[in-house]
Structure formats: structure tokens, C-alpha cells
N, C-alpha and C positions, 0 to 999 in steps of 0.2 A: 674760350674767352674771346670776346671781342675786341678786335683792333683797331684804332684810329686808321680810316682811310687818307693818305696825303693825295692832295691836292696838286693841280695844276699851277706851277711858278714855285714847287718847292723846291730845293736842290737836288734831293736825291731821286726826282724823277728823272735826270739824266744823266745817272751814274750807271756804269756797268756793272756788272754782275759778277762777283768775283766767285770763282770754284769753291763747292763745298767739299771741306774734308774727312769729316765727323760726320757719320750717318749713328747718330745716337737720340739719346731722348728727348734733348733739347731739340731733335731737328723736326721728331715727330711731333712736340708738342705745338710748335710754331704753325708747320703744316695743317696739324689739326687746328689750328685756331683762324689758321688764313680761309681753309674753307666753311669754318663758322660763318666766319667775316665776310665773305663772296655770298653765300645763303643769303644772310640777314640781309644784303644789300640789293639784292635779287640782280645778282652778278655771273656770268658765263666760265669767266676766269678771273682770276688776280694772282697780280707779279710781288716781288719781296718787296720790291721797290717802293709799291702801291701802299705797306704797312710800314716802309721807313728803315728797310733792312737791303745790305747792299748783297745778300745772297745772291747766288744763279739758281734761283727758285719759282718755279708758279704754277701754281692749280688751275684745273679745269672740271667745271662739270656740266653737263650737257641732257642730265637727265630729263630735266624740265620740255625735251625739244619734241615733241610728237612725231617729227621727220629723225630722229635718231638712229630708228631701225637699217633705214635707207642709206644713212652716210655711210660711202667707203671708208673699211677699216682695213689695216694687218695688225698685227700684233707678234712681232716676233715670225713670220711669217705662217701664222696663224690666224682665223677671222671670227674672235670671238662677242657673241652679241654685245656691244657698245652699252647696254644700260650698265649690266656685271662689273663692267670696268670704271664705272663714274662712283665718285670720282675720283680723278688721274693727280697723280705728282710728278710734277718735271723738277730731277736733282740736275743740273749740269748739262743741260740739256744742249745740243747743236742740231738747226735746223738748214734746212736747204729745200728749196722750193725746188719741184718736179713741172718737168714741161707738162703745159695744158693749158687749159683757155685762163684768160684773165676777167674776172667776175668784179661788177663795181656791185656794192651794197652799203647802207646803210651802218655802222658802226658806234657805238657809247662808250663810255669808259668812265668807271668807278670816280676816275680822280678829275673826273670833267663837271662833274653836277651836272648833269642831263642836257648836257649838251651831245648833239649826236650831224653826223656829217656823210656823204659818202665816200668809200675808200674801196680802192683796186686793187686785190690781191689774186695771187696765183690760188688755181681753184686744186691743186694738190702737192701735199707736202712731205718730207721723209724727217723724223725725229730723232734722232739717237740721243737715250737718256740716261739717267738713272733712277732706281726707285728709290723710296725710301731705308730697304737694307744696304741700299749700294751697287746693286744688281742690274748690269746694262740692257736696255731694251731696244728695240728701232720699230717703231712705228712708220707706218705710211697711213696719211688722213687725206678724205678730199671733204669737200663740201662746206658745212658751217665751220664742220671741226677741223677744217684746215684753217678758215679763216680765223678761229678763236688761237689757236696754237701760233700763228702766226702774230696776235696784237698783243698775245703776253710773253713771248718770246720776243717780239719789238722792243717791251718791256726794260728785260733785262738785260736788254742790248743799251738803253740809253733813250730810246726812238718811242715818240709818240703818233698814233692814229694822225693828228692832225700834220705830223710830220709829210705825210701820207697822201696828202689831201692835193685835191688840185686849187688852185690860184684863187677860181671864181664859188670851191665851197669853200675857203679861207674867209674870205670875203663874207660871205652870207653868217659866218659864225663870230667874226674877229670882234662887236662890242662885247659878247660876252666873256671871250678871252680875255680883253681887257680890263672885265672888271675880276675876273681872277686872278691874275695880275696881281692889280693893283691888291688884293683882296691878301695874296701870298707874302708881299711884302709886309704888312700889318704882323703878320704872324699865326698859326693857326687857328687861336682863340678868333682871329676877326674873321676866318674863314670861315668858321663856325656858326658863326654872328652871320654873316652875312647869310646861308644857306636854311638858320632857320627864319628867318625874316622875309623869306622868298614863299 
């Protein structure tokens, strides 16, 4: 099923992500429908937060990436081909960036409307998770897929991309901010209104 994606100036884009308890059917069908909703939206990841749920949840999928092959993976201190694994469930997940270079890139986000900026993130990262049965994992990612694990882990942290930003791409993005904004307080019907009217 498809989810309502929330928007930029909703509240619950800057709530944190509270522990999930319950690894049952309810969790999987959520799951399952969050990465409907990232597909349909032709999205890399999305957070609980991004569908209006204050879970510590959020999908990843990376199949789409031609350079896939390439990105460092572990997987439980294993290095299994990256496509097999897409896409990914993050239950509960806690990240911590790993020394390495600092990479600026390009970044979007579902709940931005195609607003896009760039952002400096560490080019590698270590995940300790859970899956859907409840089953701990720890990942280590570099590359895109550090950088994606990292904006929807941002997510459910409270923290958005443009959090992220430096001063002068604030600047270069901030009327459109403000007409989301302005757009959020209306309520989401007008946000609606507004995006297809664009």
C-alpha cells in the first residue's frame, strides 16, 4: 500500500525515533509498504518519520545504482553481493561514522519536493541493527551507501539533510523552503495543492 509522504514543516519530521518492540506483522507490513512508497517515489531510502510514524525505522534500496557492485560492504563480517541484500530494513538501528575522508555530494529528500543541495558526510559508516525478525546485524558501508544510511538515519534521529548544509547552499535553497513552509502550516491537503500545481 502506498503512503502519504510528509513533508517539510510537518512536526513529525523532527521527532525522534522511538525503539521498536514488537517484530510481528504489523511491523512487516509497514515495512513492506514503506518500500512500496520509496519505489513508487523513485527514492534511495525513507525514514518512519517520512510516512508520519515516530518508529526507529527506515529502508534502503540501492538497487537501481549501476556502481552498487563497487560499494564497500560487510555484512555481519561477511561481504555479500550488495544487489541479494536490497532491499535493507533498519529495526533500531545505531550508527557511528568511521574515520575517512569527508565527501561533499549532492543530496534530495522525499519530503523536500525536489529540492536538492549539497551535503558532507563521512564516506564510511558502521550500523548495528535489527532485521525484521529482531535479529542483530552490524554493518559496515562506504560510498553512496554510507551516505544514504546516514540521511535516513539522520531521519530518525530528528535531523534533516538541510540541517547539514552549509550557510551559502541554505541560501541558494531557502525561497523554496519557505514556500514549504508556508505550505505546511496550511496543512497537508495544501501541500498537496501546492506540488501538484508545480
Amino acid at each position: 500500500m502506498l503512503l502519504r509522504v510528509t513533508k517539510y514543516g510537518e512536526s513529525i519530521l523532527r521527532k525522534k525515533g522511538q525503539p521498536v518492540s514488537s517484530f510481528d506483522a504489523e511491523l512487516r507490513r509497514l515495512a513492506a509498504d514503506m518500500v512500496e512508497t520509496m519505489h513508487a517515489n523513485d527514492g534511495a531510502g525513507l525514514a518512519a518519520q517520512q510516512i508520519g510514524s515516530d518508529k526507529l525505522l527506515f529502508v534502503v534500496d540501492l538497487s537501481w545504482n549501476e556502481e552498487l557492485a563497487k560499494m564497500p560492504c560487510e555484512l555481519d563480517g561477511r561481504r555479500p553481493p550488495l544487489h541479494l541484500l536490497m532491499p535493507m530494513v533498519f529495526v533500531n538501528a545505531e550508527l557511528t561514522p568511521l574515520r575517512g575522508r569527508m565527501i561533499e555530494a549532492e543530496e534530495g529528500c522525499l519530503s523536500f519536493n525536489e529540492i536538492r543541495g549539497d551535503v558532507t558526510r563521512v564516506d564510511h559508516v558502521r550500523v548495528e541493527y535489527q532485521d525484521l525478525d529482531g535479529a542483530k546485524h552490524v554493518l559496515i558501508a562506504g560510498d553512496w551507501l554510507a551516505r544514504v544510511l546516514q540521511h535516513e538515519y539522520d531521519h530518525t534521529q530528528g535531523v534533516l539533510f538541510i540541517d547539514r548544509m552549509t550557510p551559502d547552499t541554505l541560501r541558494a535553497i531557502e525561497p523554496r523552503l519557505k514556500k514549504l513552509r508556508k505550505n505546511a502550516r496550511k496543512g497537508p491537503c495544501a501541500v498537496e495543492a501546492a506540488e501538484s500545481a508545480e
